[in-house]
C-alpha positions as CSV (number, residue, x, y, z in Angstrom):
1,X,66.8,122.9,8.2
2,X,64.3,121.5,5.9
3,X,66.6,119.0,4.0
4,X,68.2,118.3,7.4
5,X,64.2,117.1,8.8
6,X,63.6,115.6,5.4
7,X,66.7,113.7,5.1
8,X,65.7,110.2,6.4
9,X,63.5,110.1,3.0
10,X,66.5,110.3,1.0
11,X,67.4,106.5,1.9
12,X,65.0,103.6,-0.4
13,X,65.5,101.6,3.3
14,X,64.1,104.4,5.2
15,X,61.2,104.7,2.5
16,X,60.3,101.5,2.7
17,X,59.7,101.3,6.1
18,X,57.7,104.1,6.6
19,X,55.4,102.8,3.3
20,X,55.1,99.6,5.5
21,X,54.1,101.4,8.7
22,X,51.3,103.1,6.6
23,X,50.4,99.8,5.0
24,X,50.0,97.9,8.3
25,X,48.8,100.4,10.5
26,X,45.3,100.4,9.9
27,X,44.4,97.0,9.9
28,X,46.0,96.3,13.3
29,X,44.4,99.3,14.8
30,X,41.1,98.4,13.8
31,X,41.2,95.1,14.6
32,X,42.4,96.1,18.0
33,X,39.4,97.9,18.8
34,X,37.3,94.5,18.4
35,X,40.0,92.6,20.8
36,X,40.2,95.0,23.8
37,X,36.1,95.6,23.6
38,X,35.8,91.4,23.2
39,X,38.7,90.9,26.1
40,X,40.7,89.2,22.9
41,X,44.1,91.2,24.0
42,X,45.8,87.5,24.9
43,X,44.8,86.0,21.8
44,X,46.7,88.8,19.2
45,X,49.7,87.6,21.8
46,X,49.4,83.8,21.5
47,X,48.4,83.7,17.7
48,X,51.7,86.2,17.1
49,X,53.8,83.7,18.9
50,X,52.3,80.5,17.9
51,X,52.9,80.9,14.3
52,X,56.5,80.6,14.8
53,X,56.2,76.6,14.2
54,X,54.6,77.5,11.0
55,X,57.0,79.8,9.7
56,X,59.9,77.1,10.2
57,X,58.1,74.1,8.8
58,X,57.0,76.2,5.9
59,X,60.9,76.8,5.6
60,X,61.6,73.5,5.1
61,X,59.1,72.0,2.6
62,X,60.1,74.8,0.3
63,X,56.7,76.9,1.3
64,X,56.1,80.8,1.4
65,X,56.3,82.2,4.9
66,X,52.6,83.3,4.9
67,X,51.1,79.8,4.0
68,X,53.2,78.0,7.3
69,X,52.2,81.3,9.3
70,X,48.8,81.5,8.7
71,X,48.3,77.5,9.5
72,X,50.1,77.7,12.5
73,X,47.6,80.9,13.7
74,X,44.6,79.5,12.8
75,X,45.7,76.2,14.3
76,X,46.2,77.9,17.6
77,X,43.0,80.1,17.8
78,X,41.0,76.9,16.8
79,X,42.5,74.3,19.9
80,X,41.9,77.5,22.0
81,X,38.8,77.5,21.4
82,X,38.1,73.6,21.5
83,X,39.9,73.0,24.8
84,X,37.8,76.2,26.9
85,X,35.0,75.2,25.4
86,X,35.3,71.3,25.8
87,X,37.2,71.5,29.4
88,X,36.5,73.4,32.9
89,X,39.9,75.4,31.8
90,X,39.5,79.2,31.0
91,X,40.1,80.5,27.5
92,X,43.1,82.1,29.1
93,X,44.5,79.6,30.4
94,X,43.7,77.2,27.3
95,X,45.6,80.5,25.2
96,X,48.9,80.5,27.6
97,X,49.2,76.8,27.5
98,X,48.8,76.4,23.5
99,X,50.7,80.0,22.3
100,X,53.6,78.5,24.7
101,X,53.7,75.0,23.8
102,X,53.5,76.1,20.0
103,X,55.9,78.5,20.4
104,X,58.2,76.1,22.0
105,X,57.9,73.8,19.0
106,X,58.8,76.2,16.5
107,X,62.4,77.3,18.9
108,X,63.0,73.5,19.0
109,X,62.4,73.0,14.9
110,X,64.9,76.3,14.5
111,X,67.5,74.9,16.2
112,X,67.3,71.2,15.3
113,X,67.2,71.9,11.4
114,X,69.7,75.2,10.7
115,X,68.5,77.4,8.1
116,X,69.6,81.0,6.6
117,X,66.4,82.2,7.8
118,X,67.5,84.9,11.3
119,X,65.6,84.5,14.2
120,X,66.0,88.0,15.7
121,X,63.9,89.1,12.0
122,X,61.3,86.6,13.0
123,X,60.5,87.2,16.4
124,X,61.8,91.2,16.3
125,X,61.0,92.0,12.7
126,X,62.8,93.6,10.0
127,X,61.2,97.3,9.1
128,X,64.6,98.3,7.5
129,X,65.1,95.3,5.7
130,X,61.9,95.6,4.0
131,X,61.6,95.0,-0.2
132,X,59.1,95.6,-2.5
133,X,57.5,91.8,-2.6
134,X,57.0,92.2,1.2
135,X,55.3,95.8,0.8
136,X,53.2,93.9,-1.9
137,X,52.2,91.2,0.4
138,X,51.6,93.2,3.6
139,X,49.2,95.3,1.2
140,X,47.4,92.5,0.0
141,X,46.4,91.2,3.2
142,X,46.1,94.6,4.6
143,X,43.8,95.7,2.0
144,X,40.6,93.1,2.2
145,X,41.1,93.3,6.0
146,X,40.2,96.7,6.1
147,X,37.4,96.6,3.5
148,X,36.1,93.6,6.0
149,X,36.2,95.5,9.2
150,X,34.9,98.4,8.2
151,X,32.3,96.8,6.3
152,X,31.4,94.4,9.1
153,X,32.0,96.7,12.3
154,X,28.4,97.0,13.5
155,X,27.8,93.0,13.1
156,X,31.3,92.5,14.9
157,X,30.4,94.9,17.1
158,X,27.1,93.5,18.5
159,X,28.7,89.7,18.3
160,X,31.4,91.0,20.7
161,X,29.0,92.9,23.3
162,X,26.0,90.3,23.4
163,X,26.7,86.9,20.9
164,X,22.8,86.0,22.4
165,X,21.2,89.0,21.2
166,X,23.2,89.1,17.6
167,X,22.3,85.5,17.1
168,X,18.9,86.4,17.9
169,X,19.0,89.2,15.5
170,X,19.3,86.2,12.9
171,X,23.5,87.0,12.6
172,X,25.6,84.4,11.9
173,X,27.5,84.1,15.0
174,X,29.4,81.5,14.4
175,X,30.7,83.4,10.9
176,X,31.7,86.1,12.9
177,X,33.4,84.5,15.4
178,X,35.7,82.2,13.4
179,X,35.6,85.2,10.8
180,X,37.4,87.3,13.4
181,X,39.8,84.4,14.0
182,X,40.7,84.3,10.5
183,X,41.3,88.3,10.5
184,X,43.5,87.9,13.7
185,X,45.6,85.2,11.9
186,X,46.0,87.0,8.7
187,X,46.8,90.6,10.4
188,X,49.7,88.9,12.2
189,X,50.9,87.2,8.9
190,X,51.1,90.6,7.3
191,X,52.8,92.2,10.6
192,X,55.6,89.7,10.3
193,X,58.1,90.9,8.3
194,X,57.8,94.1,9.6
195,X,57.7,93.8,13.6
196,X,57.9,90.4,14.0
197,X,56.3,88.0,16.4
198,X,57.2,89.4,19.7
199,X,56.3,93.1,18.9
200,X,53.5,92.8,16.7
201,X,51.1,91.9,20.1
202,X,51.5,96.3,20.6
203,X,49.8,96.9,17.8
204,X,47.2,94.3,18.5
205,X,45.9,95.8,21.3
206,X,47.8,99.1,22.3
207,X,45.9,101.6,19.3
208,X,42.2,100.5,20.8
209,X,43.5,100.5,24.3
210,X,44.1,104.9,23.5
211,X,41.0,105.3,21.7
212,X,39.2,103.5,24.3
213,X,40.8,105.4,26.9
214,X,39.8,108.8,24.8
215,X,36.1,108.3,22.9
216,X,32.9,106.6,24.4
217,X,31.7,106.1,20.6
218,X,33.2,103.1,18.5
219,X,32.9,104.5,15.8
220,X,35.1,107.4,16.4
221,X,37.2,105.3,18.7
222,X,38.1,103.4,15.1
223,X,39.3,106.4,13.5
224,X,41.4,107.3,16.5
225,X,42.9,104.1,16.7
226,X,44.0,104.3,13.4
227,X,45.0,107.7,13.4
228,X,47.0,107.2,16.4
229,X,48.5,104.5,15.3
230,X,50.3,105.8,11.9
231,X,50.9,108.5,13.9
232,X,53.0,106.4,16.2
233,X,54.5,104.1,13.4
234,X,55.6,106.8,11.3
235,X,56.9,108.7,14.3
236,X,58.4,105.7,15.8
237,X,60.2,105.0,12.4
238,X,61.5,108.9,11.8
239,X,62.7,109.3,15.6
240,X,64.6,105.6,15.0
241,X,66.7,107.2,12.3
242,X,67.8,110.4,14.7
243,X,68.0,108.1,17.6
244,X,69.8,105.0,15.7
245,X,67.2,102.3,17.7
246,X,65.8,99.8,15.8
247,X,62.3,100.9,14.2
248,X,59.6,98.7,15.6
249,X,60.7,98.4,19.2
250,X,60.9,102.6,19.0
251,X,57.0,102.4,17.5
252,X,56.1,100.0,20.4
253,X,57.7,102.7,23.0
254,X,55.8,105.4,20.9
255,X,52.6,103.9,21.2
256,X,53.2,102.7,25.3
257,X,54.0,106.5,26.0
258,X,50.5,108.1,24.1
259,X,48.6,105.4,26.2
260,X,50.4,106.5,29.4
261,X,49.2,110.2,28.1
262,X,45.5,109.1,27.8
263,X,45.6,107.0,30.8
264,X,47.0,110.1,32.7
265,X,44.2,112.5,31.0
266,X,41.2,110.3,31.6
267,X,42.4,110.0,35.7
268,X,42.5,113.9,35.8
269,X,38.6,113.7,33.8
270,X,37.5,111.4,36.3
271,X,38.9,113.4,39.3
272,X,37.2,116.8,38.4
273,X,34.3,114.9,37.5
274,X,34.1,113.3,40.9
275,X,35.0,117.4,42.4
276,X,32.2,118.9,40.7
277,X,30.3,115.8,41.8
């Protein structure tokens, strides 16, 4: 029974991709909490899918995958920001009309210049496919992230309740802001190889969604976004081996289901609340 549940260990594939889902899981929970409390959900999904221009250029000038994808995200989060804030368009509309329109250049670059790069691995990911430079990379992006949020999270925190009152608290608001940016583009760069572009917008914003849903304090909705999260990756990874589904889009279903579990219990809080009431 034991070596039967223990089995999917046995493979190096298997191993790898649950060391990546413990590699990338914090970062992307944390930084989720600071995009659903700062209404940032639509930017983890437009910087994720504008980056796919990047990848492909830096594909074809001989360039590492990171370098194109982190260009490409910062690029979008920057005209987002310069076109709702120099225009009477919305920031999500400004989001949907660049993430699209890059994301269309990078399809158009794929096809018109073949390469042996797959495009299901880009946009889907590649958990099983995983080697030990990309575990490597993912933990050297993961790693400063985390120190950063976790350092930061009362400064971010107040920036993304009331900007006014943390630039009057003498802040530097516009650190934070662009800082944030630059932590959205690089936890998507480090996301890429294991769930891709598509799939990586879950972990964005699905981990703080829960702990949201389940703690009033932020700081122990971090921890729960984190836990929950390697709890769903890991999870998501060992049922994909019984099940024979492809890893990430099994974590993304893992994750949807807890939310639809802490959606369900914090209706039945609010309707005995509203009884006893």
């Amino acid at each position: 029974m034991i070596e039967t549940a223990l089995l999917p260990f046995q493979f190096p594939f298997m191993t790898n991709a649950f060391l990546i889902a413990l590699v990338v899981a914090p970062p992307t929970a944390l930084l989720s909490c600071f995009l659903v409390l700062k209404g940032w959900a639509l930017m983890g999904d437009a910087v994720s899918h504008a980056i796919l221009p990047g990848v492909v250029l830096a594909y074809l000038f001989g360039l590492p995958q990171i370098v194109g994808a982190f260009a490409a995200g910062m690029s979008c989060a920057l005209l987002t920001g310069y076109l709702s804030e120099n225009s009477r368009v919305k920031r999500d509309t400004a989001m949907g009309v660049v993430f699209s329109g890059m994301f269309a250049v990078g399809l158009i670059l794929f096809v018109a210049f073949p390469s042996d790069a797959h495009l299901d691995h880009i946009l889907f990911g590649n958990m099983l496919g995983i080697g030990r430079a990309d575990l490597w990379t993912a933990l050297a992006l993961s790693a400063p992230i985390v120190c950063v949020l976790l350092l930061k999270w009362r400064d971010f925190l107040l920036h993304a309740f009331d900007p006014a009152q943390a630039q009057a608290s003498g802040l530097r608001t516009g650190w934070l802001h662009y800082g944030l940016l630059t932590i959205l583009s690089l936890t998507v760069v480090s996301v890429l190889s294991a769930v891709g572009l598509i799939l990586a917008v879950a972990l964005l914003v699905t981990p703080g969604a829960i702990a949201f849903l389940l703690t009033r304090s932020f700081g122990r909705m971090l921890a729960l976004s984190v836990l929950v999260c390697t709890l769903a990756m890991v999870g998501g990874v060992y049922a994909s081996f019984w099940l024979d589904s492809a890893p990430a889009p099994t974590v993304v279903l893992a994750l949807t289901a807890i939310f639809l579990l802490a959606f369900g219990r914090r209706r039945i809080e609010i309707a005995r609340a509203s009884r006893a009431a």
